[in-house]
Every structure is written in structure tokens, then in C-alpha cells.
C-alpha positions as a Markdown table, in Angstrom:
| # | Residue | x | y | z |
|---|---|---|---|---|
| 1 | Unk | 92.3 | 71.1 | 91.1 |
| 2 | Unk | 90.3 | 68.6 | 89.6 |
| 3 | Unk | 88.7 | 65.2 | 91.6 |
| 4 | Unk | 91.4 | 63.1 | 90.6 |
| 5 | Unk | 94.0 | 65.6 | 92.4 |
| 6 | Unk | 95.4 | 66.5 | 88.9 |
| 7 | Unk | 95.4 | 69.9 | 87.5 |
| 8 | Unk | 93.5 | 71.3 | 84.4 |
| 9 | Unk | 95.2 | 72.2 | 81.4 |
| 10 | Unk | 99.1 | 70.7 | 83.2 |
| 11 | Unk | 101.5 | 69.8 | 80.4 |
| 12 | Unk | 102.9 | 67.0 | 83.2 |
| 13 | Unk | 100.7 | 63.8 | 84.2 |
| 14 | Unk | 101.1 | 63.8 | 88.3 |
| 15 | Unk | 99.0 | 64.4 | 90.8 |
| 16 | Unk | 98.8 | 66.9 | 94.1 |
| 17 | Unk | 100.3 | 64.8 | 96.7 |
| 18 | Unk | 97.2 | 63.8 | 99.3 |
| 19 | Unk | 98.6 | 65.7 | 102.2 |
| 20 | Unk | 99.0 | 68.9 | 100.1 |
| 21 | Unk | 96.2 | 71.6 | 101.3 |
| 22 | Unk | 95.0 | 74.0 | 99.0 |
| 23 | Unk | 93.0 | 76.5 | 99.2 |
| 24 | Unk | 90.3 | 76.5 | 96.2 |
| 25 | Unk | 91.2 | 80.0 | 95.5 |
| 26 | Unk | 94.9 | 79.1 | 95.1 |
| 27 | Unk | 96.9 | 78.7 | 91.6 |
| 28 | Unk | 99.3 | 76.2 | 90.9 |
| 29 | Unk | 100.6 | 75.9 | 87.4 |
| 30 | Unk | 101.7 | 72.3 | 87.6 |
| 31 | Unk | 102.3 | 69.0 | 89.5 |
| 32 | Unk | 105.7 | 68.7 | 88.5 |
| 33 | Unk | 106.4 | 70.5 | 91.1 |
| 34 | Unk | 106.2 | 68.0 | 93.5 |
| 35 | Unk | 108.5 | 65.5 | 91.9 |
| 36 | Unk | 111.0 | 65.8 | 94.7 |
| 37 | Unk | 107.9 | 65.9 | 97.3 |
| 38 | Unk | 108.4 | 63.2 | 99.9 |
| 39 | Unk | 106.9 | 64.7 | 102.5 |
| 40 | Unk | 104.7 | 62.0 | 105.0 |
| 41 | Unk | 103.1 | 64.3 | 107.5 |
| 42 | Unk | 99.3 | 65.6 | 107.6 |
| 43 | Unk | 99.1 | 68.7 | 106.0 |
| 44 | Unk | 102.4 | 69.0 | 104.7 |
| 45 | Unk | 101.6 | 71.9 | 102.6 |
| 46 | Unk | 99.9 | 73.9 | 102.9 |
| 47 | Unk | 98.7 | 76.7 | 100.2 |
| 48 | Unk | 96.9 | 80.2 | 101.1 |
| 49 | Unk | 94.0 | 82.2 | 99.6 |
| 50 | Unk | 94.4 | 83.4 | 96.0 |
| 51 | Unk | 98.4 | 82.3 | 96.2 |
| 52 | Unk | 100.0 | 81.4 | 93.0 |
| 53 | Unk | 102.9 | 78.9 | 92.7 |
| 54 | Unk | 104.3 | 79.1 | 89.0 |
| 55 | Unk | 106.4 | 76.9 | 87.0 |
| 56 | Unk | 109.8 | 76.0 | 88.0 |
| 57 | Unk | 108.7 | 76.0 | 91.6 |
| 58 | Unk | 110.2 | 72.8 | 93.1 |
| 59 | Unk | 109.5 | 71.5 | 96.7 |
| 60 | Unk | 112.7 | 69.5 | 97.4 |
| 61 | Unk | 110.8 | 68.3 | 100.8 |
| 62 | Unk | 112.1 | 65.4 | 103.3 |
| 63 | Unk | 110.1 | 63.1 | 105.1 |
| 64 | Unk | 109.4 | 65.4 | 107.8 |
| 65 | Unk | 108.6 | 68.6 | 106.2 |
| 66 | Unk | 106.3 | 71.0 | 106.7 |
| 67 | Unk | 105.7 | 74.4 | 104.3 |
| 68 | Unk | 102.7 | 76.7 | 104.8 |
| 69 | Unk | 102.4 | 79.2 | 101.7 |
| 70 | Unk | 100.1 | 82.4 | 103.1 |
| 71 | Unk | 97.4 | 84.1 | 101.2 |
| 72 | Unk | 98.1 | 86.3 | 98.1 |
| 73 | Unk | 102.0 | 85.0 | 98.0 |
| 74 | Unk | 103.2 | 84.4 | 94.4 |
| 75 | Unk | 106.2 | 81.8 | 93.4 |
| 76 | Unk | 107.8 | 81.9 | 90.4 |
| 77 | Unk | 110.7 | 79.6 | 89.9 |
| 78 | Unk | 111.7 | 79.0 | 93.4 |
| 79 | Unk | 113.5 | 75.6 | 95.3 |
| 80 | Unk | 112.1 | 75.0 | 98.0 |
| 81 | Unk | 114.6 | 72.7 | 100.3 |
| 82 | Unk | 112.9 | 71.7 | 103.3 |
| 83 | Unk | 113.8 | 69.2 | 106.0 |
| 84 | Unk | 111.4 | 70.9 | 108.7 |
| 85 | Unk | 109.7 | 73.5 | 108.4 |
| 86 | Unk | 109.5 | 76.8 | 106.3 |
| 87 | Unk | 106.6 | 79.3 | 106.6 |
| 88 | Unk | 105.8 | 81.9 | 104.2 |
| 89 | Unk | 103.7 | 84.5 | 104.9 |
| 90 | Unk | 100.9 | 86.5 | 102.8 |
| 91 | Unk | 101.7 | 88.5 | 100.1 |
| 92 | Unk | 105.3 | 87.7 | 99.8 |
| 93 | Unk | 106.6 | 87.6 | 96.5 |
| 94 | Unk | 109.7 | 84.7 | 96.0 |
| 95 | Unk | 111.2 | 85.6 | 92.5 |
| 96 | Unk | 112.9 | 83.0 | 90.0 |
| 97 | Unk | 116.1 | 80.9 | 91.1 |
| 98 | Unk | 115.3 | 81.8 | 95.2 |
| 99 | Unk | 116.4 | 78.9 | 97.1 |
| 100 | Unk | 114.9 | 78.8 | 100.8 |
| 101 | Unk | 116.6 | 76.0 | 102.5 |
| 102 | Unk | 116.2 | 74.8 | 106.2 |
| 103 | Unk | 118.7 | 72.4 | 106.1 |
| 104 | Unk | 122.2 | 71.5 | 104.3 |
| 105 | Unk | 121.4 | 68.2 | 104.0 |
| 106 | Unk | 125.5 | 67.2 | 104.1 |
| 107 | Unk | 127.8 | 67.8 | 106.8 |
| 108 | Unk | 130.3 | 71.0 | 106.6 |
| 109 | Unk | 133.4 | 68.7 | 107.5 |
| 110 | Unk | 134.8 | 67.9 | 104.3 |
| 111 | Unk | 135.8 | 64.0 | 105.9 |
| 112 | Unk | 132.1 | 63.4 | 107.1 |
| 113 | Unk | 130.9 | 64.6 | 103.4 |
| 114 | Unk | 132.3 | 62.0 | 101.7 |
| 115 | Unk | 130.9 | 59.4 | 103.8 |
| 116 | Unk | 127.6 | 60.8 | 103.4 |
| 117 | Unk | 127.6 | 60.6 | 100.1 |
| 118 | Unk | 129.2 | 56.6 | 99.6 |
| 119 | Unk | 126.4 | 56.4 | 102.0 |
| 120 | Unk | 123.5 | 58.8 | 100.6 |
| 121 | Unk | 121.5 | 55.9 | 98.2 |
| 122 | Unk | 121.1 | 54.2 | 100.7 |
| 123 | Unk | 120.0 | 56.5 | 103.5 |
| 124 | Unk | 116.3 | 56.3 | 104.9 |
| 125 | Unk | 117.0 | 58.3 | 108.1 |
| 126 | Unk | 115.3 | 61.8 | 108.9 |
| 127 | Unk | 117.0 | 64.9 | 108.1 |
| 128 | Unk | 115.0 | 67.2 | 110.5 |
| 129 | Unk | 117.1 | 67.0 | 113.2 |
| 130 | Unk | 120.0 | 68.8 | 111.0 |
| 131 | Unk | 117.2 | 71.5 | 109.8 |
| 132 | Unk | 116.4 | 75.3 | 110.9 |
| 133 | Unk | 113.1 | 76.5 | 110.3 |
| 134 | Unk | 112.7 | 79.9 | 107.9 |
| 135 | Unk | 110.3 | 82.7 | 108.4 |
| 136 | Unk | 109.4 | 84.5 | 105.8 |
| 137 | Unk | 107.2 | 87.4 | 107.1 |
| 138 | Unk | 104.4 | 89.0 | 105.4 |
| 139 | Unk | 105.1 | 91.6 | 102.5 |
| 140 | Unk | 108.5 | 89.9 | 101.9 |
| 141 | Unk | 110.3 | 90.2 | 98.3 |
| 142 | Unk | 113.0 | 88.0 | 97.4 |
| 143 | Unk | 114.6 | 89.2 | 94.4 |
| 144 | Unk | 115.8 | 86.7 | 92.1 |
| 145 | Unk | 118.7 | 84.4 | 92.5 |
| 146 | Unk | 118.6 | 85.4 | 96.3 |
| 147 | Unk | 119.6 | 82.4 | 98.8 |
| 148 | Unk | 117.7 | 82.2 | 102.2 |
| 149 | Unk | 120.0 | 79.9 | 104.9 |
| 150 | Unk | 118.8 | 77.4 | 107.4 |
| 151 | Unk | 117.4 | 79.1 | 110.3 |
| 152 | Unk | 117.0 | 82.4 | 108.9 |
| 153 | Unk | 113.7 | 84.7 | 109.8 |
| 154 | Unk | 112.7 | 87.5 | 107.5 |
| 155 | Unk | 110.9 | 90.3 | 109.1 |
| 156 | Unk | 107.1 | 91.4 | 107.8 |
| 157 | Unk | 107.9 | 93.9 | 104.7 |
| 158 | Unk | 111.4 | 93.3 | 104.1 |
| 159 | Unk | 113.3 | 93.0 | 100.7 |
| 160 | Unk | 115.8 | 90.7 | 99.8 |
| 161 | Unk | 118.5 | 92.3 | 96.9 |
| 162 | Unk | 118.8 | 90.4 | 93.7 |
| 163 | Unk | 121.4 | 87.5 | 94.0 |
| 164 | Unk | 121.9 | 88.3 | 97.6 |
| 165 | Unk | 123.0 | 84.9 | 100.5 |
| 166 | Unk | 120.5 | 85.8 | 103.5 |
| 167 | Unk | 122.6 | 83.9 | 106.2 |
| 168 | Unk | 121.1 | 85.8 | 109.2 |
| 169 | Unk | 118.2 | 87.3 | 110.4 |
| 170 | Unk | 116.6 | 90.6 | 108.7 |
| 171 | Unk | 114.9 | 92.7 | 110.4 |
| 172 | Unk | 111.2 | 94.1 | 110.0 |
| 173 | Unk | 110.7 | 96.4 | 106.6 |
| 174 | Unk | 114.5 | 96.6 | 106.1 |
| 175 | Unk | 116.3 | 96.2 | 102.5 |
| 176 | Unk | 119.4 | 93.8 | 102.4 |
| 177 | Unk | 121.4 | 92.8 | 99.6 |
| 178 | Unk | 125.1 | 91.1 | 99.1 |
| 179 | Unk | 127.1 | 87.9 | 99.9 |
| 180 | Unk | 126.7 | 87.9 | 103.0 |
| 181 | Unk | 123.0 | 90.4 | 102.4 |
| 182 | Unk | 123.4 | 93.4 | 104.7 |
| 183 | Unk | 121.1 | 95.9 | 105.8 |
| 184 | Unk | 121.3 | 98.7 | 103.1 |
| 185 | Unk | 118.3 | 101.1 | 104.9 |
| 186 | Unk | 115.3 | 100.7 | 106.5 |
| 187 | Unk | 111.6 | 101.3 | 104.9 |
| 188 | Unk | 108.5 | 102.9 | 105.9 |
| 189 | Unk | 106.2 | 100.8 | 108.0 |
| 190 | Unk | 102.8 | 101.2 | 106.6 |
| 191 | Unk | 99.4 | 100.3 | 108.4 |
| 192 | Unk | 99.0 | 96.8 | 108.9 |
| 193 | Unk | 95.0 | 98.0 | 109.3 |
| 194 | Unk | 95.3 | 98.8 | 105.5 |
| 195 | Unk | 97.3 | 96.8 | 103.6 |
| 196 | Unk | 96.9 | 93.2 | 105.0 |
């Protein structure tokens, strides 16, 4: 990142938001990814050693947001929707078209929707209040297409199908896949010692 908190080489004129932290090993291919960045707390994101955020990565982020990226995790593609927080841990890899989202953003009753939405231009309230928080352990893949739910925490070396709707918890080094994703078997744990 250069002085001026824009990037070398980025085909889009913006800058890295203030309260974005990044680590100077970290990639990030451009700022357009923080067009829909409206995040106002301190650290708001924050970006791990050596991670890599590609293009097509959007962070969709409310006013209260918080996303930490871990070390060595690569993004390619991804929406991130967050009202609160999400947490990704290292070495997760989040394929294209993955949508992680901590929050709906519009109600479920169908009545309540529709005033939302007359009323949505000119809404300046929080959303965090209607958010979940995500976990996405360490060693997690998402395969592409995938859609993580509010509230939803993937366990450490876990992977997520292709095109699969993670409304519930997975557990550690399990494979899951489907609409809803369920558990299709269970994966070796290796040593943490060895492969951070």
C-alpha cells in the first residue's frame, strides 16, 4: 500500500479506508473493494500475514462492523455482508461467489419487509443488533458459490461443498455440502504443531 493509502498498479482510483489494518505482508488486488465499506469503528478490518484478497471481493460492511482476515487466508470473489462481526481464520481459502453474511439486513415477515424497504433510503439506524457473528476456523474451504448464514461457526479444517447454504454450525475437520449443507464424513485431524 502506498502513503496515500492507494494501491500500486489498481485499475480503480480509491483508497484503503483509514480504519482498515493491514498487514505489510498482505495482498489486496484493489480498492474497489471497499465501495460498500461503511464501517466507523477502529480497526474495522483487519487483514493477516501474507493473506490475499482478490478481485471481486466486496465488503458490504455496516456502520458497526468488524472483519478480521487471518494470516495466509486467500479471497477470491467473495461478499462479505457484515453488520457485526465475522472472523476468518488463517489459512482459509473463501472461493468465488461465497457470501458470508452476519445479518439479513430485512425482516423475514413479508408485512415488515415492505415497510423496510419504503423506508430503507432513508434509514441511518444500526443494523448490529439484527446480526450473528461467523466463525470461520482455521484451514476452512468454502467451495464456490457456497452461502454461510448469520450466526454460523465453521470448525478449524472443515470444507464447505460447492454451492452448498451453511445455515448451522459445522463441526471441526468435517465435509458438508447441500441446501441445507450436511455433514457428508469427517476428516483426519492433522497436527496443529505442523501445519499452522
Amino acid at each position: 500500500m502506498n502513503a496515500d493509502r492507494t494501491l500500486p498498479g489498481d485499475w480503480h482510483h480509491g483508497k484503503i479506508p483509514e480504519n482498515v489494518k493491514i498487514h505489510d505482508s498482505a495482498y489486496i488486488q484493489t480498492t474497489y473493494s471497499f465501495q460498500l465499506f461503511r464501517s466507523e469503528q477502529p480497526d474495522a478490518i483487519e487483514v493477516g500475514e501474507a493473506a490475499s484478497i482478490y478481485l471481486g471481493v466486496m465488503f458490504d460492511m455496516g456502520r458497526d462492523a468488524r472483519l478480521s482476515i487471518g494470516s495466509y487466508a486467500l479471497l477470491n470473489g467473495a461478499r462479505i455482508i457484515c453488520d457485526s462481526e465475522i472472523t476468518i481464520g488463517d489459512y482459509a481459502l473463501i472461493s468465488w461467489n461465497v457470501v458470508l453474511m452476519d445479518s439479513y439486513r430485512v425482516s423475514m415477515n413479508a408485512a415488515q419487509r415492505r415497510e423496510e424497504l419504503r423506508t430503507m433510503p432513508l434509514r441511518s439506524s444500526s443494523l448490529a443488533g439484527l446480526a450473528r457473528p461467523i466463525r470461520i476456523g482455521n484451514n476452512v474451504w468454502i467451495g464456490f458459490d457456497s452461502c454461510v448464514l448469520p450466526g454460523v461457526t465453521v470448525g478449524e479444517g472443515s470444507v464447505i461443498g460447492a454451492r452448498s447454504v451453511v445455515a448451522e454450525d459445522v463441526p471441526p475437520f468435517t465435509v458438508v455440502a447441500g441446501n441445507p449443507a450436511r455433514p457428508i464424513r469427517k476428516l483426519e485431524p492433522y497436527c496443529s504443531s505442523q501445519h499452522a
